[in-house]
ZABAGU-102456 format. One line per field, with one value per residue (C-alpha): residue number from 1; x, y, z. Coordinates in nm, 2 decimals. Layout:
REM ZABAGU-102456
num	(NUM  ...)
u	(X  ...)
v	(Y  ...)
w	(Z  ...)
END
This chain:
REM ZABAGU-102456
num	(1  2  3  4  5  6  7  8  9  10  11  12  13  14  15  16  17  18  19  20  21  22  23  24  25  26  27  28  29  30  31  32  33  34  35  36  37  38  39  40  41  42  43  44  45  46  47  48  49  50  51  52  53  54  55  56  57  58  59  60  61  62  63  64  65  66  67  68  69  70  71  72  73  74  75  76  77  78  79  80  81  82  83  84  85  86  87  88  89  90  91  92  93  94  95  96  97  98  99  100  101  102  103  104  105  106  107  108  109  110  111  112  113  114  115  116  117  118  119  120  121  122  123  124  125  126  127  128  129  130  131  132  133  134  135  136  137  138  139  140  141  142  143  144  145  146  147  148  149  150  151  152  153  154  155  156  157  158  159  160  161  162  163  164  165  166  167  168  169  170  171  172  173  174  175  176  177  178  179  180  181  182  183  184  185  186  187  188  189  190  191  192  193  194  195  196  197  198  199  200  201  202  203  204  205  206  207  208  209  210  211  212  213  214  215  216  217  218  219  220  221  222  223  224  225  226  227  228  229  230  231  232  233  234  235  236  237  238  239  240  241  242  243  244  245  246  247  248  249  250  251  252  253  254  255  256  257  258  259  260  261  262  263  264  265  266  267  268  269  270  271  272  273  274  275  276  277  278  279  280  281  282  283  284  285  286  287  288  289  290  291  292  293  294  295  296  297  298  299  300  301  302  303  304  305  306  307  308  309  310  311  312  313  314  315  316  317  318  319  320  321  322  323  324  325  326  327  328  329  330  331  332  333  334  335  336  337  338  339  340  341  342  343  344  345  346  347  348  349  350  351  352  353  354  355  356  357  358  359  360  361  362  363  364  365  366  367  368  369  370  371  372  373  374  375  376  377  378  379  380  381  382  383  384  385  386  387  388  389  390  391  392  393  394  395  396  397  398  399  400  401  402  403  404  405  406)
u	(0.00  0.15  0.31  0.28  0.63  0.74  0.60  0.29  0.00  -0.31  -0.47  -0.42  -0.71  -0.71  -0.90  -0.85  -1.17  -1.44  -1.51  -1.10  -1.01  -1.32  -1.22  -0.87  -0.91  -1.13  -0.94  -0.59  -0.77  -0.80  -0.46  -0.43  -0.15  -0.29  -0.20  -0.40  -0.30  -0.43  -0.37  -0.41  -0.32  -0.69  -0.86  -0.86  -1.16  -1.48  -1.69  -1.95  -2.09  -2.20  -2.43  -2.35  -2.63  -2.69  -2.67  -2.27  -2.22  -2.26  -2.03  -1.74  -1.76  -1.53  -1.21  -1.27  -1.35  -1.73  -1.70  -1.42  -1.62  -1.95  -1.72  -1.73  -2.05  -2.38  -2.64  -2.91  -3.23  -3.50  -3.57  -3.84  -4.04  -4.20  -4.38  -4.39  -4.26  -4.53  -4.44  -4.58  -4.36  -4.16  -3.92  -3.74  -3.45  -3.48  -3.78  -3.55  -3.50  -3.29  -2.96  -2.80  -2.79  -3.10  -2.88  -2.73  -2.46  -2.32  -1.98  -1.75  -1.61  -1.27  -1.29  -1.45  -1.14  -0.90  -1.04  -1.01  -0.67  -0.55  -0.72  -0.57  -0.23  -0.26  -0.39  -0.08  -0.17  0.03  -0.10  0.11  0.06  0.03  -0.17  -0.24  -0.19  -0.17  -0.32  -0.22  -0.44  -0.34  -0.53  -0.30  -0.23  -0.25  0.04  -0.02  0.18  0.18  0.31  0.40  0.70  0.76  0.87  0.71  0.67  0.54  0.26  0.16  -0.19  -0.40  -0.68  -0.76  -0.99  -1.13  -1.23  -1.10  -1.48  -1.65  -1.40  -1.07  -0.84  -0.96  -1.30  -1.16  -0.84  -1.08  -1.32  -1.62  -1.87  -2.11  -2.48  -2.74  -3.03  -3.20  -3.21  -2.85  -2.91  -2.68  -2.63  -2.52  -2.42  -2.26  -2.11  -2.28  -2.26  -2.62  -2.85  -3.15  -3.20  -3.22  -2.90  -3.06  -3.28  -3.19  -3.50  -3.60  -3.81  -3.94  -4.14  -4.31  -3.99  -3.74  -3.66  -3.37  -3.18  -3.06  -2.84  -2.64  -2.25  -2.06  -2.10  -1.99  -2.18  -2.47  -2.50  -2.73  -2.81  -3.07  -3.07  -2.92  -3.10  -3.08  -3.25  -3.05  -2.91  -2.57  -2.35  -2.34  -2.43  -2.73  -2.86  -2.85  -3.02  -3.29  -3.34  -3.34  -3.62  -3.81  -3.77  -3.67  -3.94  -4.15  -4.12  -3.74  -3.62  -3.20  -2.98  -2.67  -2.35  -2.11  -2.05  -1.78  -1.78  -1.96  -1.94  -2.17  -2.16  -2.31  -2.48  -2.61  -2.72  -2.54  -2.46  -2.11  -2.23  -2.00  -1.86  -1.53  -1.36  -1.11  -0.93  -1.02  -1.32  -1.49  -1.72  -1.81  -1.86  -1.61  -1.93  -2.25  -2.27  -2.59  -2.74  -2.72  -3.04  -3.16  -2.71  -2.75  -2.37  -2.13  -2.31  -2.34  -1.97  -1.90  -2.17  -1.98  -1.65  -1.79  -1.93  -1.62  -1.43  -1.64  -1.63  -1.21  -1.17  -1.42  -1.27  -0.91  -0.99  -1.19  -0.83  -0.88  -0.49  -0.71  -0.92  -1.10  -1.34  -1.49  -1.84  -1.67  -1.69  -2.03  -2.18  -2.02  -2.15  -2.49  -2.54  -2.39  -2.61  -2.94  -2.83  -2.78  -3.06  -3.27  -3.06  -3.13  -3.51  -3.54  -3.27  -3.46  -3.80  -3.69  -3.54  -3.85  -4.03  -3.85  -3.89  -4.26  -4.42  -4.81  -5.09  -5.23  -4.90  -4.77  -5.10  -5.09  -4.70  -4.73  -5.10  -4.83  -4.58  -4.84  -5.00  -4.63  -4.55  -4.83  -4.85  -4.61  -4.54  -4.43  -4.27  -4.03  -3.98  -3.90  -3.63  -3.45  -3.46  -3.30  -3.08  -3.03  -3.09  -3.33  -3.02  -2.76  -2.40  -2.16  -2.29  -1.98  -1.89  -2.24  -2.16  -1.86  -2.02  -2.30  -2.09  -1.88  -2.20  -2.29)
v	(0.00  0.34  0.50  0.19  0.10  -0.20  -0.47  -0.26  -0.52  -0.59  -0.52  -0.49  -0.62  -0.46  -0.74  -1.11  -1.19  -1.40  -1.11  -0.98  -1.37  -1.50  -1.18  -1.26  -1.60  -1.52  -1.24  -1.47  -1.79  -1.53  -1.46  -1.12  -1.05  -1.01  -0.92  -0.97  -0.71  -0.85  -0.60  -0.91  -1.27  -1.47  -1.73  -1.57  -1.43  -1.53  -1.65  -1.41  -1.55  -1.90  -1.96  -2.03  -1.95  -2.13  -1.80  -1.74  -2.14  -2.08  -1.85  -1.98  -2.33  -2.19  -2.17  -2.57  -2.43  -2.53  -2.86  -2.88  -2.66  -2.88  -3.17  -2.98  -2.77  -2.89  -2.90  -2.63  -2.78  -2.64  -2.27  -2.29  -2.00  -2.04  -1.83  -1.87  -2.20  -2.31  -2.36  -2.08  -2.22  -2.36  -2.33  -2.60  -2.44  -2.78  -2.64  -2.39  -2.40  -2.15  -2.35  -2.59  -2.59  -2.71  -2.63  -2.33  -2.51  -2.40  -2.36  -2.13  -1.83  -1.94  -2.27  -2.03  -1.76  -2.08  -2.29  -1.95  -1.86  -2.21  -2.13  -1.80  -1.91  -2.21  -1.95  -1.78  -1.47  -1.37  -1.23  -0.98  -0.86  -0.51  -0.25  0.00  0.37  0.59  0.57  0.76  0.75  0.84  0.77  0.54  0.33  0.37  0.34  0.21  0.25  -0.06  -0.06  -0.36  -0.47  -0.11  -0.05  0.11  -0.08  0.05  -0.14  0.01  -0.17  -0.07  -0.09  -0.14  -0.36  -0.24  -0.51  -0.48  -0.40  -0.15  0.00  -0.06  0.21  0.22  0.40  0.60  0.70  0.80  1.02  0.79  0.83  0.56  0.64  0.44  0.35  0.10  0.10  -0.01  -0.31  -0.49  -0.90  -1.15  -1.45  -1.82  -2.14  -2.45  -2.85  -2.90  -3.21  -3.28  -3.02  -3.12  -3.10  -2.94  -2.67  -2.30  -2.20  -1.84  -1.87  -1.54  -1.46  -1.16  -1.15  -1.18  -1.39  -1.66  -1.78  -2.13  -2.27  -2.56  -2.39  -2.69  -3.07  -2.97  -2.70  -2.52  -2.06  -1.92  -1.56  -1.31  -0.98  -0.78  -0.56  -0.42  -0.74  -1.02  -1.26  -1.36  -1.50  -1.87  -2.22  -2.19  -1.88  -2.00  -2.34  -2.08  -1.92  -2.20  -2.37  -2.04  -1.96  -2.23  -2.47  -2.71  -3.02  -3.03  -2.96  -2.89  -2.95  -2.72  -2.96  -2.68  -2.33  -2.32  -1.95  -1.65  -1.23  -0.95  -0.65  -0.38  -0.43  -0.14  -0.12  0.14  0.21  0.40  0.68  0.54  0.22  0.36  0.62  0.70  0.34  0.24  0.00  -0.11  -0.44  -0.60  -0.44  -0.20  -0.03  -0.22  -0.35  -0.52  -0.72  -1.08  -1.13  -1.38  -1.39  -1.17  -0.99  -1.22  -1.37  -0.98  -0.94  -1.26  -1.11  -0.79  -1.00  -1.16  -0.85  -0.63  -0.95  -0.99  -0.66  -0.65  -0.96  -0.86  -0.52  -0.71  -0.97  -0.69  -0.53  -0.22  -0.07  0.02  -0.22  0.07  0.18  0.51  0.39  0.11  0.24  0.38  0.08  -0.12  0.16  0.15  -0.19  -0.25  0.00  -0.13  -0.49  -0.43  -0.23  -0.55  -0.76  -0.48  -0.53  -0.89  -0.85  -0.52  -0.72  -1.02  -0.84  -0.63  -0.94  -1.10  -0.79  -0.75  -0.73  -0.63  -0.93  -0.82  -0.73  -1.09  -1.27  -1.11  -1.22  -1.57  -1.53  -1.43  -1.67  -1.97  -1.82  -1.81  -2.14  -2.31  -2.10  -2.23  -1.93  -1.76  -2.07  -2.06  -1.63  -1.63  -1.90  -1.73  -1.41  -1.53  -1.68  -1.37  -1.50  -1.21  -0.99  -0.96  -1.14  -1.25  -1.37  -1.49  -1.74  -1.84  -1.95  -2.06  -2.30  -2.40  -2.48  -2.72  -2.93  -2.95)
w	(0.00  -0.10  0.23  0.44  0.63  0.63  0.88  0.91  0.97  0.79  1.10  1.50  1.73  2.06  2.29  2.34  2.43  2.21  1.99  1.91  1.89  1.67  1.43  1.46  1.35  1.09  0.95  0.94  0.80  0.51  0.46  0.66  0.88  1.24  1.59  1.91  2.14  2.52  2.83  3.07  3.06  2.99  3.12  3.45  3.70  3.71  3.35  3.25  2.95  2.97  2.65  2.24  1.96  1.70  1.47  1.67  1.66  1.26  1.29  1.41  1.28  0.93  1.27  1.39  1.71  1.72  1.73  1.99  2.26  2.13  2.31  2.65  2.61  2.72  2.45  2.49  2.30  2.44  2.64  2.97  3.13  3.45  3.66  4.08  3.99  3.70  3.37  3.13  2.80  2.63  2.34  2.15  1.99  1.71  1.54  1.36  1.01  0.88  1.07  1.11  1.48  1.66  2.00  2.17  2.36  2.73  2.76  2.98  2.81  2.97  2.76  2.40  2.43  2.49  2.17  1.98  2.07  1.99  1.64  1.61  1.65  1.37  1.15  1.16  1.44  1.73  2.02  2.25  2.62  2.71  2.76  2.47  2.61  2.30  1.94  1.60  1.27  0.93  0.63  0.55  0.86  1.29  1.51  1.91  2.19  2.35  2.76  2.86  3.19  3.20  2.82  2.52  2.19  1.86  1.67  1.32  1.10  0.81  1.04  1.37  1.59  1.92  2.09  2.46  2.68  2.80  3.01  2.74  2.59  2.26  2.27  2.51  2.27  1.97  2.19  2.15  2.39  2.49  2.57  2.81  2.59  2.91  3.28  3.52  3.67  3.92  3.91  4.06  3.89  4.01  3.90  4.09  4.06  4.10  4.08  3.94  3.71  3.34  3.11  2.79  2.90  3.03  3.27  3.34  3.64  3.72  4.06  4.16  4.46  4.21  3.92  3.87  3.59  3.54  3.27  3.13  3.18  3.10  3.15  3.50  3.63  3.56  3.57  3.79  3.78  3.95  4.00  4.33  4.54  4.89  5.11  4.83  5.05  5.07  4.80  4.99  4.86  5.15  4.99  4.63  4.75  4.90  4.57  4.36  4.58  4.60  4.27  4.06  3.90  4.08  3.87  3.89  4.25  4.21  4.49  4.51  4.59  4.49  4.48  4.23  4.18  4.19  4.13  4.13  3.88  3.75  3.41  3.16  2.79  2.65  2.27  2.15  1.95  1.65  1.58  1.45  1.32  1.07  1.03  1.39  1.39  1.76  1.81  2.15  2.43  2.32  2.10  2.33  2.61  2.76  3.09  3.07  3.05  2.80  2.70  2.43  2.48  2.36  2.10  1.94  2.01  1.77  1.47  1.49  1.49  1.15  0.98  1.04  0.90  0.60  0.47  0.56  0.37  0.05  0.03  0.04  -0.23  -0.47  -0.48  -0.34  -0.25  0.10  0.30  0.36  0.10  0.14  0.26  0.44  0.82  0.73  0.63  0.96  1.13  1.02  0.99  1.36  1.54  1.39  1.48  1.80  1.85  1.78  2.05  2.25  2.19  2.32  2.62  2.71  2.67  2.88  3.17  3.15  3.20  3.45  3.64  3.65  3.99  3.94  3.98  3.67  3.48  3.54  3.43  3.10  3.06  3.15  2.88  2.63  2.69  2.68  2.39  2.19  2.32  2.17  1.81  1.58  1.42  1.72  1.88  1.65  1.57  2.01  1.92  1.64  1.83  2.15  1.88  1.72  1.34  1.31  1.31  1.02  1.05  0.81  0.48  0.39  0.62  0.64  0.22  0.30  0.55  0.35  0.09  0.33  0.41  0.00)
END
């Protein structure tokens, strides 16, 4: 490219979690050259997101790392709603069409960044620790200043991923605010080894005290989430055991043998105002971030991961000198933000539901979620939307992966 040094990358990811990886490893199974710059080491802390799509599963299955964390996962197959303990629906993830996965599949987010990494590096990336702490932009390339034992090291790309959260350097670098578009919430959220709960379904049991999340995490443990507020009890195994009798449904008592893990935090939905700018592009939580309710996050992380790819790698092979076309950060841009804006919809709308407290309120939800349930129309429209196949991805792997199955 005219005025590019020499050894400046195809393009610099700022992030190592699922979203900078699964664009890492898509972007170097194409051919790019690729970095992954991480500020800490991974795989430590406490698992946030627990839960797969099929629409994300899709997705990644081009890097080989679908069917390695389908060998650990637990297979999702079916979604249940119950009310003060009563079943009001429920959703079989199998009556989809439009996919190949009939399954959302549980799996830590320790075990999905370690089967991408593994990817990455096959494909040719590297990955480097440090910390990010100043940012340059041309329109031919961007330079980082990357900290890391003490020392400064340059890092120069065509382009430039932020993918490093919420709270990471590189929104903050390019003067992106991010505005609240929903209500703070504050969760708490635990690993358990519980028994007697089924393997394949994740239960939202709401009450009119509180509501309580319960999902497949692994073939170990199962996630259990609920919202904080000022009389939640304790974070023990007796407390969750409290909840999950109180709360949790009345056909399938669970008995809490382990307390793995657990962590509380403070959630928001929140939308950058841009998804880039200049040669700087952001996906993840670096441009949304969202509650966990209904595990909408991640999985929107890994479309914007694929759509940022898609149009890197189609702009590469239509042999444009620049990967970045003139409408190119515009179309991301637009594209993202309505996307997201429907996966905001439906995790809005389900912790809106959860959190209903009103006798009559409550009636008509647990109407509605019968009345879905049974309709086949709507059985299946609830399904792809908590699978977020209602919102646009990456058309080209999704070829490419049709093709594989021809």
């Amino acid at each position: 490219m005219p005025g590019a040094g020499a050894g400046v990358l195809d393009v610099l990811i700022v992030g190592a979690g699922p979203t900078g990886l699964t664009a890492g490893c898509l972007l170097a199974r194409a051919g790019l050259s690729v970095r992954i710059v991480r500020k800490h080491r991974p795989f430590s802390g406490h698992s946030r997101a627990s839960v797969i799509w099929p629409h994300a599963l899709a997705i990644l299955e081009p890097t080989g790392v679908t069917d390695v964390l389908a060998a650990s996962g637990s297979r999702v197959t079916r979604l249940g709603y119950y009310s003060s303990g009563d079943p009001i629906g429920r959703f079989e993830i199998d009556r989809l069409t439009d996919t190949r996965y009939g399954f959302a599949l549980g799996v830590s987010q320790h075990d999905t960044e370690a089967a991408l990494e593994s990817a990455f590096l096959v494909a040719g990336g590297e990955v480097d620790d440090g910390e990010v702490v100043h940012l340059d932009q041309d329109d031919q390339q961007v330079t980082v200043q990357v900290r890391s034992d003490g020392q400064l090291a340059s890092r120069s790309a065509r382009l430039l991923v932020g993918a490093d959260g919420a709270g990471g350097a590189v929104r903050g670098l390019l003067g992106i605010a991010m505005a609240d578009v929903g209500p703070r919430v504050s969760f708490r959220i635990a690993d358990a080894v519980i028994d007697g709960l089924p393997e394949d379904e994740a239960a939202y049991c709401w009450t009119p005290g509180g509501g309580l999340a319960i999902g497949p995490h692994d073939r170990r443990a199962y996630r259990l989430a609920y919202r904080l507020t000022p009389d939640s009890p304790d974070a023990s195994a007796a407390s969750f055991q409290r909840l999950l009798d109180e709360r949790g449904p009345r056909t399938r008592r669970g008995v809490v043998r382990d307390l793995v893990s657990t962590a509380d935090f403070e959630a928001r939905f929140a939308i950058a105002d841009a998804f880039g700018l200049g040669r700087c592009l952001l996906a993840g939580d670096s441009a949304h971030v969202m509650a966990p309710a209904g595990g909408q996050g991640m999985n929107s992380g890994i479309l914007d991961a694929a759509a940022l790819s898609w149009r890197i790698v189609e702009a590469r092979r239509n042999g444009l000198e620049s990967p970045l076309a003139e409408n190119f950060l515009q179309d991301y841009d637009a594209e993202r933000q309505s996307a997201i804006r429907l996966v905001m919809a439906t995790a809005i709308e389900h912790a809106r539901d959860g959190g209903l407290r009103d006798g009559a309120e409550i009636a008509a939800r647990d109407g509605r979620y019968a009345a879905m349930s049974d309709d086949p129309r709507a059985h299946v429209d609830r399904v792809a939307r908590m699978s977020q196949l209602h919102v646009p991805g990456n058309p080209g792997n999704r070829r490419e992966s049709e093709a594989s199955h021809a």
